[in-house]
BABAKOL-836492 format. One line per field, with one value per residue (C-alpha): residue in three letters; chain; y, x, z. Coordinates in steps of 0.1 Angstrom, whole numbers. Each point is the difference from the previous one (the first is absolute). Example, Ala and Ser with C-alpha at 12.3 -4.5 7.8 and 13.67 -1.06 7.14 Angstrom:
rest = [ALA|SER]
kette = [A|A]
v = [-45|34]
u = [123|14]
w = [78|-7]
//
This chain:
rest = [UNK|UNK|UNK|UNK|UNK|UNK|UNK|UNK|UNK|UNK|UNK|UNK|UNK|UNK|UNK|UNK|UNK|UNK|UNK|UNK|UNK|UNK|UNK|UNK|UNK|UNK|UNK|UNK|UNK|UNK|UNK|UNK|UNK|UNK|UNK|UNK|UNK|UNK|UNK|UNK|UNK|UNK|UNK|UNK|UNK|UNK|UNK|UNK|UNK|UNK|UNK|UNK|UNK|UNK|UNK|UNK|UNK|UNK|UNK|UNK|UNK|UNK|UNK|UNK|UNK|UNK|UNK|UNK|UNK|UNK|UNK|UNK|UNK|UNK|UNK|UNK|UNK|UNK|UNK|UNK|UNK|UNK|UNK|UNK|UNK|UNK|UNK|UNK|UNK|UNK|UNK|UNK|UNK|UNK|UNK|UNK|UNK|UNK|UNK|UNK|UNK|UNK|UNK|UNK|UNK|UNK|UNK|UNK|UNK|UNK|UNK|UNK|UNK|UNK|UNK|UNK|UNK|UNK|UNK|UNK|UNK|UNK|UNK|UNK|UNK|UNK|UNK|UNK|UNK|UNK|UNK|UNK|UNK|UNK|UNK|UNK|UNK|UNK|UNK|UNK|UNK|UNK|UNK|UNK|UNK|UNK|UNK|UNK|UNK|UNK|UNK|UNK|UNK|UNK|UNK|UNK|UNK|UNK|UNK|UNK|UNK|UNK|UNK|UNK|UNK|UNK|UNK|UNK|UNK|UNK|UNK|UNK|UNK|UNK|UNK|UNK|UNK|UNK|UNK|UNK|UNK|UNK|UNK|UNK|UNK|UNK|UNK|UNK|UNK|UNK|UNK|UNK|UNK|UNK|UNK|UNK|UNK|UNK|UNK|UNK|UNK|UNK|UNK|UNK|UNK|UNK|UNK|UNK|UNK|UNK|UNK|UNK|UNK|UNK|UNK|UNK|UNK|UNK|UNK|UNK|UNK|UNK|UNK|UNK|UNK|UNK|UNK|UNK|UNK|UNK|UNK|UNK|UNK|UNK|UNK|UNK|UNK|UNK|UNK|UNK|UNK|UNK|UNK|UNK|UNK|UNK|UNK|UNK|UNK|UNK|UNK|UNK|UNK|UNK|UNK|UNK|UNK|UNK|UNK|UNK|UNK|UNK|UNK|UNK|UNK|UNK|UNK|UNK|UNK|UNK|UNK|UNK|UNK|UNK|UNK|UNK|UNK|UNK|UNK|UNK|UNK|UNK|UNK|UNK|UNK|UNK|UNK|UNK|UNK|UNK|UNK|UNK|UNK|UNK|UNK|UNK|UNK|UNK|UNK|UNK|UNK|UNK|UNK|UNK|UNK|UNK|UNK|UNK|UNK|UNK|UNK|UNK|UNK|UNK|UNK|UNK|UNK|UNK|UNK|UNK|UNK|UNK|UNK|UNK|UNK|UNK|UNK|UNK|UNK|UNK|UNK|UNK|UNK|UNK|UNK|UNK|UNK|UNK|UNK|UNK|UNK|UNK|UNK|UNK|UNK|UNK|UNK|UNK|UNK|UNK|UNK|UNK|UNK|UNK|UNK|UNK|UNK|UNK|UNK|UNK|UNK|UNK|UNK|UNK|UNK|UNK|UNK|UNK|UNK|UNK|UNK|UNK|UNK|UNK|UNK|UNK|UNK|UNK|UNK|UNK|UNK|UNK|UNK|UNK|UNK|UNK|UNK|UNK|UNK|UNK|UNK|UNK|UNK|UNK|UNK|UNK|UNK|UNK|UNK|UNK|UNK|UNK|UNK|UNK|UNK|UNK|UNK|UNK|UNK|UNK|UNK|UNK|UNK|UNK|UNK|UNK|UNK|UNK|UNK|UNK|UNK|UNK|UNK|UNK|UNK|UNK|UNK|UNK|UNK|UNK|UNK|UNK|UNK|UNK|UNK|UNK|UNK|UNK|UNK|UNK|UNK|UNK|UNK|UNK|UNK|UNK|UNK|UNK|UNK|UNK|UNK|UNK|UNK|UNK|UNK|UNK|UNK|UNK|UNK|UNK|UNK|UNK|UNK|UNK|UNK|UNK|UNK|UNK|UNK|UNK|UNK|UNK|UNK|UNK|UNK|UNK|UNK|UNK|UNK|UNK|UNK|UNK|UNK|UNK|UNK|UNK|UNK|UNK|UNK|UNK|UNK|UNK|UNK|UNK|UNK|UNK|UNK|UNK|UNK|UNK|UNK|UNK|UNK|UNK|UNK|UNK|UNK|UNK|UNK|UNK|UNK|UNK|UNK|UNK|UNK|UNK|UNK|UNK|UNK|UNK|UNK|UNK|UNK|UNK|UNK|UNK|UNK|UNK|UNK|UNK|UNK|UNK|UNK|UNK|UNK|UNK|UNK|UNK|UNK|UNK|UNK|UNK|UNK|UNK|UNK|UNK|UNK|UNK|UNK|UNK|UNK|UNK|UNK|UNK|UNK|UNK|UNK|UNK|UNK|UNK|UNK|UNK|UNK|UNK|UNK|UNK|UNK|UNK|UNK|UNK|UNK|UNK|UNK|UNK|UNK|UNK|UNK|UNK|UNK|UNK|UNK|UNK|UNK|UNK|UNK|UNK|UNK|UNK|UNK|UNK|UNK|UNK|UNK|UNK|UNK|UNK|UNK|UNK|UNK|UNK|UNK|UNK|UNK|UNK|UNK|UNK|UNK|UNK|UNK|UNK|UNK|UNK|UNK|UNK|UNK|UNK|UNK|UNK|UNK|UNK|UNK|UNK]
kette = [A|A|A|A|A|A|A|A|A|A|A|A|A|A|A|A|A|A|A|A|A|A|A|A|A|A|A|A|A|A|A|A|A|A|A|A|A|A|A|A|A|A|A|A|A|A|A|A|A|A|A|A|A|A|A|A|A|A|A|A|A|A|A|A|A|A|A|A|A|A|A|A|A|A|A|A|A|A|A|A|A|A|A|A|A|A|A|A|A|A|A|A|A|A|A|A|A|A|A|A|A|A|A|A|A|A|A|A|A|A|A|A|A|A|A|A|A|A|A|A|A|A|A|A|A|A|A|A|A|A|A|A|A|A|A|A|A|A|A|A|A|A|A|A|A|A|A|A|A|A|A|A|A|A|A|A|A|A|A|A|A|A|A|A|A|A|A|A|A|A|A|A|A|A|A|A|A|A|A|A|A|A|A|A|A|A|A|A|A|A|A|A|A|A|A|A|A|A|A|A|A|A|A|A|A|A|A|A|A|A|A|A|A|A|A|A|A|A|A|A|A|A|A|A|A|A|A|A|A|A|A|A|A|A|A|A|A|A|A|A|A|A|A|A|A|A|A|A|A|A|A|A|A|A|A|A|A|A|A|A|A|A|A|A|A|A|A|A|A|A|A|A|A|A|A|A|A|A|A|A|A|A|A|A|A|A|A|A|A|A|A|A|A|A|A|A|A|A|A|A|A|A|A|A|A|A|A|A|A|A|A|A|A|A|A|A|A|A|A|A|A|A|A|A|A|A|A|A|A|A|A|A|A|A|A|A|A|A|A|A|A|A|A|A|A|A|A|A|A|A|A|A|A|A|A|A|A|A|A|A|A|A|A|A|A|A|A|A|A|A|A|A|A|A|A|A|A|A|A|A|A|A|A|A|A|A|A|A|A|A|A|A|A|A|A|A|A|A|A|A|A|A|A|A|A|A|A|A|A|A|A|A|A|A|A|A|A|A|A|A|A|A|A|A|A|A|A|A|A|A|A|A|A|A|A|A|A|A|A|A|A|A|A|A|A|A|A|A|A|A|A|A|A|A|A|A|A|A|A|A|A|A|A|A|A|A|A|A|A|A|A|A|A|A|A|A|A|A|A|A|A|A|A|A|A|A|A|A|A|A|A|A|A|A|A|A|A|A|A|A|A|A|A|A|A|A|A|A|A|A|A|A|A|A|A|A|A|A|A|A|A|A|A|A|A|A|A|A|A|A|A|A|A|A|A|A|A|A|A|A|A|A|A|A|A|A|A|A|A|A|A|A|A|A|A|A|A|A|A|A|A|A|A|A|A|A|A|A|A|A|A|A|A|A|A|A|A|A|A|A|A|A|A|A|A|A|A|A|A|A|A|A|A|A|A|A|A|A|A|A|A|A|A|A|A|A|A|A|A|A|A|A|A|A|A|A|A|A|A|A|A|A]
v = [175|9|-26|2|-19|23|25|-31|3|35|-7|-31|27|25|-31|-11|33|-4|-36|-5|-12|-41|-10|-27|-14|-13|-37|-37|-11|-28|-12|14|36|7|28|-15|20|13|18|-26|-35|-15|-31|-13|17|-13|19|19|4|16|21|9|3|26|22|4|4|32|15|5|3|-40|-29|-26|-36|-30|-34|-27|-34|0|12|25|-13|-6|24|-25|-5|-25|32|31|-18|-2|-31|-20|20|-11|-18|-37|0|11|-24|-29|23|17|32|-23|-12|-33|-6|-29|2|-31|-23|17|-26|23|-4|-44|6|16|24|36|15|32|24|25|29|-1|31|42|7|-27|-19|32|-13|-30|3|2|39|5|35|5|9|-16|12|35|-30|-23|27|14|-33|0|37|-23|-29|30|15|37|20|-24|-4|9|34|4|-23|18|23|-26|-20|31|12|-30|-3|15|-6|1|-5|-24|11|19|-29|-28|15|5|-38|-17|24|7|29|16|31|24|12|-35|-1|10|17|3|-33|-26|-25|1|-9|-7|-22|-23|13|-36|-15|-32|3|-30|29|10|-31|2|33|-7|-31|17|28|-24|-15|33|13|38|13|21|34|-9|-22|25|23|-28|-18|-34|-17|-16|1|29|4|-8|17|-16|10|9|26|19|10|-30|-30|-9|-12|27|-12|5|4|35|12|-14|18|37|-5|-18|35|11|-1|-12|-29|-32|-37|-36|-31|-32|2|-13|15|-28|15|35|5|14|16|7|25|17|-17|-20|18|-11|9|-15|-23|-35|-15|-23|-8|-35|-29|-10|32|30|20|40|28|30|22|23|35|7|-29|-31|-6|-38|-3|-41|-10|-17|-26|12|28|-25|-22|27|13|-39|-5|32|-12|20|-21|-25|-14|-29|-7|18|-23|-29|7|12|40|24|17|36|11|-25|12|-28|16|-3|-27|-1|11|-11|7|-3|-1|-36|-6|-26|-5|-4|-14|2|-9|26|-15|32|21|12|24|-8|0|-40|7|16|-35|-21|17|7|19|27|1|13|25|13|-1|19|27|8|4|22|18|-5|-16|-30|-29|2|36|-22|-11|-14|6|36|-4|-13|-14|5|-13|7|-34|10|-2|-35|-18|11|-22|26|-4|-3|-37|-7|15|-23|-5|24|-37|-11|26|-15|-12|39|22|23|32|-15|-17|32|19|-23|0|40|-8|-29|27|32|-27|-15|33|15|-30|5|27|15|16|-27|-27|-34|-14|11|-12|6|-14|-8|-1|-30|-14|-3|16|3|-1|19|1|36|4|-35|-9|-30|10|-13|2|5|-14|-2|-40|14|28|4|21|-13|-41|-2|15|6|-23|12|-9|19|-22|7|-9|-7|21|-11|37|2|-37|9|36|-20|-25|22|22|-27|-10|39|-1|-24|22|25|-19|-14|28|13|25|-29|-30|23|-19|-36|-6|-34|-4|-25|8|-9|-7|-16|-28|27|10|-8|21|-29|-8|38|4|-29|11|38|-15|-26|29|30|21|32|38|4|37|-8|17|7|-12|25|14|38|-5|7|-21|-17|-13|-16|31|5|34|36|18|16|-33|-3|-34|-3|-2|14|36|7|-29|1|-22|16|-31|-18|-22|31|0|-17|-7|-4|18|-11|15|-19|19|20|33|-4|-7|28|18|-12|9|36|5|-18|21|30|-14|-11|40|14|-18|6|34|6|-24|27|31|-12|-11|37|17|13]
u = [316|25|29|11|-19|9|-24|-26|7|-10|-34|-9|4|-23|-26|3|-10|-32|-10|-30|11|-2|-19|28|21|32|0|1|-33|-15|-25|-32|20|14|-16|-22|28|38|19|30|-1|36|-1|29|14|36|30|-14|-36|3|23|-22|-29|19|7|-37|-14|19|-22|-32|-24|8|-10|18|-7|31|-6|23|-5|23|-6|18|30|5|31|21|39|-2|-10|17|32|21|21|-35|-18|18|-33|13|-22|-27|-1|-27|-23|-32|23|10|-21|21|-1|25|8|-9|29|27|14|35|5|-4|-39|4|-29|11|-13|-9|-9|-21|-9|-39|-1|-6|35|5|35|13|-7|20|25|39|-2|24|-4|23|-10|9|27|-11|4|-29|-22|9|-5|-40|-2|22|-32|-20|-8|5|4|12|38|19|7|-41|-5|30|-27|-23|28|9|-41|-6|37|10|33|27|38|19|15|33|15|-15|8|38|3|-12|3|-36|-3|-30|-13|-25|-13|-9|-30|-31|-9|-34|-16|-14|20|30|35|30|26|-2|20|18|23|10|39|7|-17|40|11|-27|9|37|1|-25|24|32|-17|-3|-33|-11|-20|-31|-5|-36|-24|-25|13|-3|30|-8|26|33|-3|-20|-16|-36|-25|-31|-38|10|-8|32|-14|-17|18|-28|-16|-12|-26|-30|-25|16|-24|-24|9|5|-37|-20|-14|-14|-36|-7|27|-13|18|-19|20|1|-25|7|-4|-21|-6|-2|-35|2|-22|8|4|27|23|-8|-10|3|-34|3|27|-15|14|-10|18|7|-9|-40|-9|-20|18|-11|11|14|-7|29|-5|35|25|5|39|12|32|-4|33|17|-19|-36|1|-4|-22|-26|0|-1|-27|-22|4|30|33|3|-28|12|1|-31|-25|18|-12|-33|9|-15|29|-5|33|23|31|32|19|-20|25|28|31|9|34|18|39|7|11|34|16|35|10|33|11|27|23|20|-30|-12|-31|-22|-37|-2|11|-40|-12|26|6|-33|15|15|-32|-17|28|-4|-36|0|29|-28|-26|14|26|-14|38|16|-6|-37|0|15|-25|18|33|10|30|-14|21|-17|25|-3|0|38|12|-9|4|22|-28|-29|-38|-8|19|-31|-30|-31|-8|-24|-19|-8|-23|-26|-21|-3|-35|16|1|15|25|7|5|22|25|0|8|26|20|0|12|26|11|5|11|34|9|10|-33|-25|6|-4|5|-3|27|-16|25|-17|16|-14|21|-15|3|-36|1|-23|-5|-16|-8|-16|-11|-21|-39|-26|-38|-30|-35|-31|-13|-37|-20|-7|30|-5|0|35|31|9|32|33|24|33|21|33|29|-13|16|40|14|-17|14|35|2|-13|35|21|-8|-1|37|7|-9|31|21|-13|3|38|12|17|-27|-23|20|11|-39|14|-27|-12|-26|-26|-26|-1|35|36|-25|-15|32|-11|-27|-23|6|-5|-31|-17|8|-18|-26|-7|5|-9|-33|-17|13|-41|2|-23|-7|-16|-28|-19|26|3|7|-18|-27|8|31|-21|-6|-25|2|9|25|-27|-6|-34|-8|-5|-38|-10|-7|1|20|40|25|25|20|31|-20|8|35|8|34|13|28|31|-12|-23|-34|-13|13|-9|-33|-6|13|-25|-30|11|4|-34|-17|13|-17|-33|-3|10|-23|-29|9|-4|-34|-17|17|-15|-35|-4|5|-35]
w = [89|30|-4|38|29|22|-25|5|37|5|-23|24|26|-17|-1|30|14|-16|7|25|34|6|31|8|30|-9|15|-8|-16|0|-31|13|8|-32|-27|-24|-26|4|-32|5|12|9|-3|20|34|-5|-3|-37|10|31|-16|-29|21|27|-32|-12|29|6|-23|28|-28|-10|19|2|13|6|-2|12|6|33|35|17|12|38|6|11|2|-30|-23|20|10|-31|5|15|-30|-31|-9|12|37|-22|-29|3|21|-7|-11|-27|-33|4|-38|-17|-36|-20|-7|-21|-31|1|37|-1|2|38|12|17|30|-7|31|-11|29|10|23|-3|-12|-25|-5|12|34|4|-33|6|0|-27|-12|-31|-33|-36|-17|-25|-29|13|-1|-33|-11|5|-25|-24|1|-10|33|-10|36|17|6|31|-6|-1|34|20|14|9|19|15|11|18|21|31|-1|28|-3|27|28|-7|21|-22|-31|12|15|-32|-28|-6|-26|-13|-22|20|-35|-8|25|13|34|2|-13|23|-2|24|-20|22|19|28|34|-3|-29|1|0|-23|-27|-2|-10|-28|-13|1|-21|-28|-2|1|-34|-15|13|2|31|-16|19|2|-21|0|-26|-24|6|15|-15|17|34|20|31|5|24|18|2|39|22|12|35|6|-19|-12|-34|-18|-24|-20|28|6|-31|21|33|-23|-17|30|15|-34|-4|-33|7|7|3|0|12|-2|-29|-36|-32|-23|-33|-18|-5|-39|-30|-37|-14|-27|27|27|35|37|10|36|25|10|34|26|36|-8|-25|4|18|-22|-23|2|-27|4|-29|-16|-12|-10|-2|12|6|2|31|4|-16|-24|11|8|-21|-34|17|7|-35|-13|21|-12|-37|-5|-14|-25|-16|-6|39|11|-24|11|36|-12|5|-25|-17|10|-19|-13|12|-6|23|32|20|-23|4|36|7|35|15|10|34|1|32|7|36|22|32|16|18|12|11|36|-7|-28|-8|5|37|0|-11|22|36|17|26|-29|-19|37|9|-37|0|34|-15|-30|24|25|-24|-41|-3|-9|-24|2|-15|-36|-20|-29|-22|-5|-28|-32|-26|-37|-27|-36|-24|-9|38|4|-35|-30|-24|-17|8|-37|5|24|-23|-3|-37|-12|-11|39|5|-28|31|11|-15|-27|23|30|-21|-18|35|12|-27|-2|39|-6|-25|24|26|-19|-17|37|15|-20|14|36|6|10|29|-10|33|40|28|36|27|29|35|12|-26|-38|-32|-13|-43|-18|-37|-6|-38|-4|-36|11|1|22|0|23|-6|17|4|10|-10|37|17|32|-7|-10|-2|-35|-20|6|-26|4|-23|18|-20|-29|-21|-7|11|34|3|-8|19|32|-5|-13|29|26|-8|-1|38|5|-15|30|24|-8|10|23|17|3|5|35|10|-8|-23|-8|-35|17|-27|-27|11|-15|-20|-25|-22|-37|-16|2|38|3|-16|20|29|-10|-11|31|22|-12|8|-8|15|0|-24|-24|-30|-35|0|-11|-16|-13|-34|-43|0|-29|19|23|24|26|13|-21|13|21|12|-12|-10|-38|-13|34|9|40|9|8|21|20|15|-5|-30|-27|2|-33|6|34|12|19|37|26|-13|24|-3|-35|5|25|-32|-20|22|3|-34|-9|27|-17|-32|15|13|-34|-17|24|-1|-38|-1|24|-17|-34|16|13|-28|-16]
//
């Protein structure tokens, strides 16, 4: 067989050339206009589906059908605007699932809001609009689990298709020392990667006091080097200021024919039948709970986008995840798969608060002055300039274990006896996951922790290699009566605990010195009561939250280590059914997740055509 994809690319060509012509208009459908039959169903039109579905349907020969529960959204400032669109205006709303964890024992029993995007476009469209990658490590952690193929080295083209990548102005890059690699990134993707106009000056205080403790400046994160300190683009629009996000793979597929989108329709269950492996044989969805479901039947594949949260769900409620779950909700077991909603991992969210004494222009002045936040407001709309063009922090601070504490992680390891509770594969997994954690955690490769300084005046913690694991289970065998239980178990596992004090006292060496005490900065939370470990640690856990990236929960792992998708990311047992979304990341890396996930997609559309491909060669031969 050719080995190269671009060998597979010229054969889809060859194909394509002699496909029959679809009758089709490219539109939004509603249930009564869609084909009775598409070769791939997406289920999911968030920031992986539509990216998924943009790259099959460049093959004219396919069709290719979108479903998302959301509407379109309503193009206004709260999504395009990136210091109105950081996702705040739009949590709570009907662009938002409004889903609360249930209480979490490690975190005093407290529940979690946990906004999850409802709208074409996914969490892409009202995220922070990070756009870093993991360091080359986190990824080279997931072939150690067992994921041959996939390591940084083999998703640095995948980062790189779906960027368009444009470097700061040569007068930004000289005022704050903004450096990047050209070779690093992608030009063509859809995805725009680059720097707001406006940088809050208090950044310089940031960068000087990291540096004054010993800090290197990474050229550029993307080459695999988010470590230290580095500078961070946005999902933003250069010409525009914009938010550049996943409907974009929307915009680039919408004129093609055999392209088609539903919204605010809900995927209910994969209709199945038995065979050697289990086959999707059709999509079930309805518009709301107590209206008719329809089907839409699947020729090809049917590719799952909803999540880390919906994506388990879904396959729990079509029979596919543990069986011990599914017969206790009266579900016939379809495959029993263990891993189906383990595994959850996420960054936890801890907040650090100051009050600057010594400052004049800050972001608070956007929340305080009324008459600023309307001249600002008014210099974005008639010039893209000024605060509004920032949608979040652009220097990220991601500190190996050894910067912040001179004690090992092996000091911190759960006894191999407290995962008893576990089923045998999951407990299995996470062990081969605790070791390649721990083993890189030693060393200067892997982040344990993020700093993000934020000029309205907080240090925002982050723990990124958690080793506490959460869960997500249906409560109904009816998707649409109830949002599933989310358990996140946040702190629960001693190291995650004692990286989030160690680094919160960290950030008072930062901001003693000199660089940052010029802002005559005043702790107010947790503030001058926390000093022990045990006044620390209460206050984290009575105030932290959730950084809302999600992962692993339908994690890309061996089976027998409690695996749900190959490295194909077909689901095991099944045989034209994959997920594409954040949910198959088995470990998560230290980066906000959407640049990875956008990774993801591209690389899992390039699988979904390969294997097409090679089905249809082998079916035409006599």
């Amino acid at each position: 067989m050719p080995s190269s994809l671009s060998t597979l690319g010229t054969l889809i060509t060859l194909f394509s050339a002699f496909a029959t012509s679809i009758p089709l208009v490219p539109r939004f459908v509603s249930p009564d206009e869609i084909l009775a039959e598409y070769d791939y169903v997406v289920i999911g039109g968030g920031t992986s589906g539509l990216a998924v579905a943009n790259r099959l349907s460049e093959d004219s020969s396919k069709t290719v059908l979108v479903i998302e529960s959301g509407p379109m959204d309503d193009g206004s400032d709260s999504f395009k605007i990136p210091y109105l669109g950081r996702g705040y205006l739009n949590f709570g709303t009907k662009y938002d699932w409004n889903v609360t964890t249930v209480p979490t024992e490690s975190l005093g029993n407290r529940t979690i809001i946990m906004p999850q995007a409802r709208v074409l476009g996914g969490t892409s469209s009202i995220n922070g609009m990070q756009f870093a990658r993991g360091a080359a490590s986190d990824y080279d952690a997931w072939e150690e689990l067992g994921n041959e193929g996939w390591n940084f080295k083999s998703l640095d083209k995948y980062f790189k298709k779906s960027e368009n990548f444009t470097a700061p102005s040569e007068k930004l890059a000289e005022e704050f020392g903004i450096t990047y690699d050209k070779s690093a990134h992608g030009y063509t993707g859809y995805i725009h990667s680059s720097f707001p106009r406006f940088l809050w000056p208090l950044l310089k205080n940031w960068i000087g006091s990291l540096k004054s403790l010993g800090h290197t400046v990474s050229q550029d994160p993307a080459s695999g080097g988010a470590l230290q300190l580095f500078w961070s683009p946005n999902s933003l629009n250069p010409d525009m200021q914009t938010r550049s996000f996943a409907r974009e793979y929307y915009d680039g597929a919408q004129d093609r024919a055999n392209f088609h989108v539903l919204v605010d329709t809900t995927v209910t269950k994969l209709v199945t039948s038995r065979g050697d492996k289990v086959k999707v044989d059709a999509v079930e969805f309805s518009r709301s709970a107590g209206t008719s479901e329809k089907r839409v039947k699947v020729k090809k594949e049917a590719v799952l986008a909803a999540g880390s949260i919906f994506s388990p769900q879904i396959l729990q409620v079509s029979g596919i995840g543990p069986a011990s779950l599914l017969k206790s909700l009266g579900i016939e077991v379809v495959v029993d798969l263990p891993g189906v909603g383990a595994n959850l991992q996420g960054h936890v969210y801890i907040p650090v608060i100051y009050q600057m004494a010594n400052v004049s222009l800050a972001a608070a002045n956007l929340t305080t002055n009324a008459t600023f936040y309307n001249e600002m407001y008014e210099l974005y709309k008639a010039k893209q300039d000024g605060p509004f063009t920032n949608g979040g922090p652009n220097v990220v601070a991601m500190l190996p274990l050894s910067d912040i504490t001179p004690d090992s992680p092996e000091t911190f390891q759960t006894p191999s006896e407290s995962l008893s509770h576990l089923e045998p594969s999951i407990s299995k997994g996470y062990q081969s996951q605790l070791k390649i954690l721990l083993n890189r955690l030693r060393t200067k490769h892997m982040a344990a922790t993020e700093l993000l300084w934020l000029s309205e005046g907080g240090i925002i913690i982050s723990t990124m290699h958690p080793l506490s694991r959460g869960s997500i289970k249906t409560t109904s065998p009816a998707l649409l009566s109830k949002i599933p239980a989310i358990s996140t178990n946040y702190l629960s596992h001693p190291l995650d605990t004692k990286i989030a004090i160690e680094t919160l006292k960290y950030t008072r060496k930062i901001t003693a010195t000199a660089e940052m005490q010029e802002l005559g900065l005043v702790e107010v939370l947790p503030g001058a009561s926390a000093n022990t470990n045990e006044q620390i640690e209460k206050a984290i856990k009575d105030g932290s939250g959730w950084m809302y990236h999600m992962v692993g929960t339908c994690a890309m792992m061996p089976r027998d280590l409690g695996g749900v998708v190959d490295v194909e990311l077909r689901v095991y047992g099944t045989r034209n059914l994959r997920v594409v979304d954040a949910s198959v990341q088995p470990l998560i890396p230290a980066a906000h997740v959407q640049a990875t996930v956008y990774a993801i997609a591209e690389k899992a559309a390039d699988m979904i055509k390969a294997g097409s491909l090679w089905r249809e060669y082998y079916n035409s031969m006599p």
